[in-house]
Steps between C-alpha positions, in 0.01 A plus 500: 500500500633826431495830733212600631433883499320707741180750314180594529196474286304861396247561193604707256311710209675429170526698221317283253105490611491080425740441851358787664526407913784239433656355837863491497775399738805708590763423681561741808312602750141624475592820742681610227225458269535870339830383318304288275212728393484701155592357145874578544577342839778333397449192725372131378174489554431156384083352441371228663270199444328271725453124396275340666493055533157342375521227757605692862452862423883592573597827402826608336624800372791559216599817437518571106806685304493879575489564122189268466225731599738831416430441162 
């Protein structure tokens, strides 16, 4: 397994109307949530998606490339 990374999840308006309220992780701290508002943050801001098993109901989550929801 490779590192693990500590982040917080936030929603976040996109620019393109079709992933308007996308949730996205960031690594950091949430206090410092300010750092990764506005179009030009400059910090990874990578989206997230929940899968969900058929049989139990177990959640995971997999956070998508940055670049997949900037474009």
């Amino acid at each position: 397994m490779a590192e693990m990374k500590k982040g917080f999840f936030y929603v976040r308006n996109s620019e393109l109307p079709i992933l308007f309220n996308y949730v996205v992780w960031a690594e950091g701290e949430k206090k410092d949530i300010t750092k990764y508002m506005g179009p030009n943050a400059g910090i990874p801001q990578y989206p997230v998606t929940p899968y969900k098993c058929a049989n139990c109901g177990f959640i995971e989550h997999y956070a998508e490339p940055e670049e997949k929801w900037r474009n």
